[in-house]
C-alpha positions in Angstrom: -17.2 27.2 -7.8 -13.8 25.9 -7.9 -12.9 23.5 -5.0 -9.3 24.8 -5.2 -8.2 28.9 -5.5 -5.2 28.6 -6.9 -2.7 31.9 -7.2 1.2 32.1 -7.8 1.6 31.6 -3.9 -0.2 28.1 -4.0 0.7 27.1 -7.3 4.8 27.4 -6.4 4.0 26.1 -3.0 2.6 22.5 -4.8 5.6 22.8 -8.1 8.0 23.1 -5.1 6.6 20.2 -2.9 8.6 17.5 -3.7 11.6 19.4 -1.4 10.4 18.6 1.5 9.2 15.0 0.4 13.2 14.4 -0.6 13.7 15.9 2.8 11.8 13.1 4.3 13.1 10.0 1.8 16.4 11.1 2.5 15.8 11.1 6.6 14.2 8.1 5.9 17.3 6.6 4.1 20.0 7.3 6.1 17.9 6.5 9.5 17.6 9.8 11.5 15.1 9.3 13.7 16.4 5.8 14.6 19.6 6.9 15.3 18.1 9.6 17.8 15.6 7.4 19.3 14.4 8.7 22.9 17.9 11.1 23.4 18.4 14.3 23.0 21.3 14.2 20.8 23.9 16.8 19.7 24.0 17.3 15.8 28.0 16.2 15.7 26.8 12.8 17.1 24.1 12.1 14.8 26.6 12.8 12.2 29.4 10.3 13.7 26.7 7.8 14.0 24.9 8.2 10.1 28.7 8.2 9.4 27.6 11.3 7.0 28.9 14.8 5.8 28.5 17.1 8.4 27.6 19.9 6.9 24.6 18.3 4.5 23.3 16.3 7.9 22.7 19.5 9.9 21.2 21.6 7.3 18.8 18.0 7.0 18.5 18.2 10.6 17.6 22.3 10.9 15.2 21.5 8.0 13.6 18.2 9.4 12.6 20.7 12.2 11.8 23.0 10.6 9.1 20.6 9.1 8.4 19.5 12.9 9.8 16.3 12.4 12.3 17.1 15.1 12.9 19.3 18.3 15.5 21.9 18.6 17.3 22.9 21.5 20.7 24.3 21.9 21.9 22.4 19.0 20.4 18.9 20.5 18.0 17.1 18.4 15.0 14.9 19.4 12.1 13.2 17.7 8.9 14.8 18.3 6.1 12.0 19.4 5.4 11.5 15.6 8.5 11.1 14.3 9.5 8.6 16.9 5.7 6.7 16.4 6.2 6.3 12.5 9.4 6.8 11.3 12.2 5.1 13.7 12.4 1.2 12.6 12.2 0.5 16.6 8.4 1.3 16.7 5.5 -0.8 15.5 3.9 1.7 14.2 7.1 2.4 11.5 6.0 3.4 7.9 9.5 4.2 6.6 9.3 1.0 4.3 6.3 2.6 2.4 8.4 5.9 2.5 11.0 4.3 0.8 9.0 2.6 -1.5 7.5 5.9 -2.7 11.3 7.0 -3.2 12.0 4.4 -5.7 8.7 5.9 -7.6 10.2 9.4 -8.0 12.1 8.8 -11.0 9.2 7.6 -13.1 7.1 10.6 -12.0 10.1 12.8 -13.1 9.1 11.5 -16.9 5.8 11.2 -16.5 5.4 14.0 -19.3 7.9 11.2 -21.5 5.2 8.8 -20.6 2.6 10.4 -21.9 4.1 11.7 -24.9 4.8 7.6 -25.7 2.3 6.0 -24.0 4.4 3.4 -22.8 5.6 2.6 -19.4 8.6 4.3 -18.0 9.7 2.4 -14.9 10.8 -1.2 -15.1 9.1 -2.5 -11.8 11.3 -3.5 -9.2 8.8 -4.7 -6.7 9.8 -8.5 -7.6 13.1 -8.6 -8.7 15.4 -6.3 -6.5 15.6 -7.1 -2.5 15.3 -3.6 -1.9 12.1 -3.0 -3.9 10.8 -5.8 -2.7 11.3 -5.5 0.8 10.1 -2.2 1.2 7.5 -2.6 -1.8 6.3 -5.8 0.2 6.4 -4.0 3.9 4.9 -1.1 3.0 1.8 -2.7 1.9 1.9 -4.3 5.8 2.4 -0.5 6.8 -0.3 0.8 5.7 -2.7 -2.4 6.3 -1.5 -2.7 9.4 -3.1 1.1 9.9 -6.3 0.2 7.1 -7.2 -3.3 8.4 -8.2 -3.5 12.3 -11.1 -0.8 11.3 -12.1 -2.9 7.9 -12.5 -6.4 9.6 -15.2 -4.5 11.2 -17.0 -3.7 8.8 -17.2 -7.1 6.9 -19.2 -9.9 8.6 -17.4 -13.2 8.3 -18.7 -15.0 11.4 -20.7 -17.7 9.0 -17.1 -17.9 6.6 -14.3 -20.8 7.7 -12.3 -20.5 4.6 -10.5 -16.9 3.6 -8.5 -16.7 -0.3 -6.2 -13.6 0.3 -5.6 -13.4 -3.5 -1.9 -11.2 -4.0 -2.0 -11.1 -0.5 1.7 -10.0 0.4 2.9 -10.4 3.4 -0.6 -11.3 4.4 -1.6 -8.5 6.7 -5.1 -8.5 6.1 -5.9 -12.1 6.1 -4.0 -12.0 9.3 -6.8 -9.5 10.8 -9.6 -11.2 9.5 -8.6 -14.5 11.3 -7.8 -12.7 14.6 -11.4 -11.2 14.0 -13.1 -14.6 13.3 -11.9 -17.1 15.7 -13.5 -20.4 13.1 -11.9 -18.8 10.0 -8.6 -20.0 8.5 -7.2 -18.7 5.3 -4.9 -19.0 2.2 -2.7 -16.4 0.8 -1.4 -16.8 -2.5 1.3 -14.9 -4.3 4.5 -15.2 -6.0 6.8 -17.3 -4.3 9.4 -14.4 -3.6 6.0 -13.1 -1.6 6.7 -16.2 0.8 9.5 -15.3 2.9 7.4 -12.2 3.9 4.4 -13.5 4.7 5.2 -16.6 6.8 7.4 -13.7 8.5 4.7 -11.7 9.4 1.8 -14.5 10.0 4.5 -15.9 12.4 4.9 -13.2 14.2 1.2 -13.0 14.7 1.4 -16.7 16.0 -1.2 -18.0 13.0 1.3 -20.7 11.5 -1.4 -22.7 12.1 -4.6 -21.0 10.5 -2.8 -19.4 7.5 -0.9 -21.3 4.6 0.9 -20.0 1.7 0.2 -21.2 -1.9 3.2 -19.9 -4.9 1.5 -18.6 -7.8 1.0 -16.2 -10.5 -2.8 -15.2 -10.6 -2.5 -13.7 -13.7 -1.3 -16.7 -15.7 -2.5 -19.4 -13.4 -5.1 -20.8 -11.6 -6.0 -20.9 -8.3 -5.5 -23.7 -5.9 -8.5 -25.0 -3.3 -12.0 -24.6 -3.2 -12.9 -21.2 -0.4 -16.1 -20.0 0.7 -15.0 -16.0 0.3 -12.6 -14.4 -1.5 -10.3 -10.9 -0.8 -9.3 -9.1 -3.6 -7.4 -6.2 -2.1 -5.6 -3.5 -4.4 -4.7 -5.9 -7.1 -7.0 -5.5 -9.4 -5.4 -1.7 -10.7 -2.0 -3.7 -11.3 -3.5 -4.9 -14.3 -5.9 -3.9 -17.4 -9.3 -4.6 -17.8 -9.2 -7.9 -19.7 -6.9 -9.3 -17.0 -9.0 -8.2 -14.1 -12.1 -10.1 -16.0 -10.4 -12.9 -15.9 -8.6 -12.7 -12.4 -12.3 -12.1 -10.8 -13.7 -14.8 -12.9 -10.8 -17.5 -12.2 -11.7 -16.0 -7.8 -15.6 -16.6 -8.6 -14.7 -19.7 -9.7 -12.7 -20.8 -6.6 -15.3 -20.6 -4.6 -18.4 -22.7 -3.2 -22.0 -21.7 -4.2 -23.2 -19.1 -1.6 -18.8 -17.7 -1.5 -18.4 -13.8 -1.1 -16.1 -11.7 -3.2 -14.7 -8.6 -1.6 -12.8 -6.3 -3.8 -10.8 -3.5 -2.2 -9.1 -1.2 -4.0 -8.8 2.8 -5.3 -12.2 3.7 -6.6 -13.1 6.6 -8.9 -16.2 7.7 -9.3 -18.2 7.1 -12.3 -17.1 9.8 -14.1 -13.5 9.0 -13.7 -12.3 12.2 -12.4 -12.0 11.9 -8.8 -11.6 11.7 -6.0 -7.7 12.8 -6.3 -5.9 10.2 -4.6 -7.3 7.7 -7.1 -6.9 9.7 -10.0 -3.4 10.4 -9.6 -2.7 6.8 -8.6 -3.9 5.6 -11.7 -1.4 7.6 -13.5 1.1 6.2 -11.2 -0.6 2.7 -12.6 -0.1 4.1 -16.5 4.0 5.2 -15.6 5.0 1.4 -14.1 2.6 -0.9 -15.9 1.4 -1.8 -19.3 -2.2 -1.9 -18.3 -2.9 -0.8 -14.7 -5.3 1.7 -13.5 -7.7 2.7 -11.0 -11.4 1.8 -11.7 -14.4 3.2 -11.2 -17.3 1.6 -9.4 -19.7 1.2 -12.2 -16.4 -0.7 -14.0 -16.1 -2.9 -10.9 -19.4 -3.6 -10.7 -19.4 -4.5 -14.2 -17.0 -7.1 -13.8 -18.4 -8.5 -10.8 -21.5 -9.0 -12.5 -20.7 -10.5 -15.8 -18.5 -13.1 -13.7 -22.1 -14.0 -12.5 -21.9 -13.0 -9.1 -24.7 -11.3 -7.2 -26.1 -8.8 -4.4 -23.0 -6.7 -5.8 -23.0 -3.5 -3.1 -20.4 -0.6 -1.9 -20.1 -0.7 1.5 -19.7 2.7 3.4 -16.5 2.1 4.6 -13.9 4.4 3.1 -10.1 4.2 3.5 -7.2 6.6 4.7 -6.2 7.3 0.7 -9.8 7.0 -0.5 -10.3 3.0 -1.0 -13.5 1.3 -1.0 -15.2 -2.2 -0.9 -17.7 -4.1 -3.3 -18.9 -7.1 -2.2 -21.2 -9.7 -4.1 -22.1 -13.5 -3.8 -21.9 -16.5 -6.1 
C-alpha cells in the first residue's frame, strides 16, 4: 500500500510549497521577528524600521500569520513563542542562519531538471568564498548541532578517550559538546582556514580556548596533523564521491593510535538507496552543488570503514532530527 495518497488537492498543495518557504526566507531576510521582538507592534512601524515598501511588508506580515508565525491584533503584530525562540537573532535558540543558507540553495533546485538533463553541477558553491555563504553556511551547521549534539554526546561513550579529531568540523559545535561531556577529553578541529574565525568564535564563547585547538587544512588534498585516539566524521563524507571518502576515512584511520574509534555521522540511506526521504532528496541536493557528493547507504559506509581496516563497525540506534545516523568501528 502506498505510504502517500496523493490526489490533485495534495499534489498542488506540495508543487505550491515553496510560497510559503519564500515567505519565510524573505522574513528571515529582512529581520521581522527581530525587529518585533517582545512588542506588540503596529504594521506602519515595522515598516519604518525594515525601512521597506509598505504595502509588500503587510501583505508579508498578514501572511506570516496567517502561517502562525505571528499574532494579529487590531493591526499590531507580535511573535508567537516560536517565532521569537528560533527566528529573532536575539535568542540562542536562532536558526535563521540555516534559513538563509537554504535560500541561497533555491536557485540550483530551480534547475535541477537542467542538472539532470547534463549531469553536471549547477551551483558554484559559495559556502567558502562569499562572507555571506559562509557565514550563514558555517552558522547554520552550529544551528542545527547546537539542537543535534547535547542528545548525541549521550549516546557515545568517550570517558576512556583524551584526544577528539573533529575532522571538517566548522565552527566546532560538536567537539565543543563532547568536551563539556568528558571533562579529561581535549580536542582538534581541523578545517579550512576561512573555517577559523568561526570556530575560535564559538569555542570561545563556550570558554574551551584551552581544550580545543584549530589546525588549517584541506582534508581532501592533505593530510592530517597529530596522532588522536578517536576520530568524528560528521556530515562530511556526502560532500565528496566515493573514491574521496576512501581515502578521507583511510587518511582519519590512519591518524589515530591502535585501539582509536571512528565515528561517522552523516545522512544514511538504507541499503536499497531509496529512503528514507530526507536523505534521498539531500543527496540530490549533493548531485546539483558538487561534482561527486551524495548520501550513502549504510552497507556503502560500512564498506569503507572496513576496507580501511577498522573493526567492531556498528550503527548505533541513535537517529537524528533529518534522519542522520552513527557508525562506529575501532582500529
Amino acid at each position: 500500500m502506498e505510504k502517500q495518497q496523493w490526489n490533485p488537492g495534495t499534489l498542488l498543495q506540495l508543487s505550491g510549497q515553496y510560497w510559503a518557504t519564500c515567505a519565510l526566507h524573505a522574513a528571515v531576510k529582512l529581520d521581522v521577528f527581530t525587529a518585533i521582538g517582545d512588542q506588540q507592534i503596529a504594521g506602519g512601524d515595522i515598516v519604518k524600521k525594515l525601512n521597506v515598501n509598505q504595502d509588500g511588508a503587510v501583505r508579508l506580515l498578514n501572511a506570516l500569520t496567517a502561517m502562525d508565525l505571528l499574532k494579529k491584533e487590531n493591526d499590531f503584530f507580535s511573535n508567537t513563542r516560536a517565532s521569537k525562540t528560533l527566528l529573532s537573532k536575539d535568542s540562542p535558540g536562532y536558526i535563521g542562519y540555516m534559513i538563509s543558507h537554504h535560500h541561497h540553495l533555491m536557485d540550483s533546485w530551480s534547475k535541477l531538471d537542467q542538472g539532470i538533463k547534463t549531469g553536471t553541477p549547477v551551483r558554484v558553491s559559495g559556502s567558502h568564498t562569499n562572507s555571506e555563504w559562509r557565514e550563514s553556511f558555517l552558522m547554520g551547521m552550529f544551528n542545527i548541532a547546537m539542537s543535534t549534539a547535547p542528545l548525541l554526546v549521550d549516546s557515545i561513550d568517550l570517558s576512556g578517550r583524551r584526544h577528539l579529531l573533529d575532522l571538517g568540523g566548522g565552527p566546532g559545535t560538536y567537539a565543543i559538546h563532547y568536551c563539556l561531556k568528558n571533562p579529561r577529553l581535549k580536542a582538534t578541529v581541523y578545517d579550512l582556514s576561512t573555517t577559523r574565525p568561526f570556530a575560535e568564535k564559538t569555542i570561545e564563547k563556550f570558554d574551551l580556548t584551552d581544550r580545543i585547538d584549530f589546525i588549517d587544512g584541506n582534508y581532501v588534498e592533505e593530510g592530517i596533523e597529530g596522532v588522536y585516539d578517536v576520530a568524528w566524521l560528521s556530515h562530511i563524507l556526502h560532500g565528496e564521491g566515493p573514491k574521496d571518502c576512501q581515502r578521507i576515512i583511510q587518511k582519519a584511520v590512519s591518524a589515530l593510535k591502535p585501539g582509536g574509534m571512528i565515528i561517522v555521522h552523516d545522512f544514511i540511506l538504507n541499503n536499497t538507496m531509496d529512503g528514507p526521504l530526507f536523505p534521498a532528496l539531500f543527496s540530490l541536493n549533493m548531485f546539483l552543488g558538487t561534482s561527486g557528493g551524495q548520501s550513502y547507504s549504510e552497507k556503502q559506509i560500512t564498506g569503507m570503514l572496513a576496507k580501511a581496516g577498522v573493526k567492531e563497525i556498528r550503527r548505533l540506534s541513535f537517529q537524528g532530527p533529518t534522519d542522520s545516523g552513527i557508525i562506529t568501528g575501532t582500529v
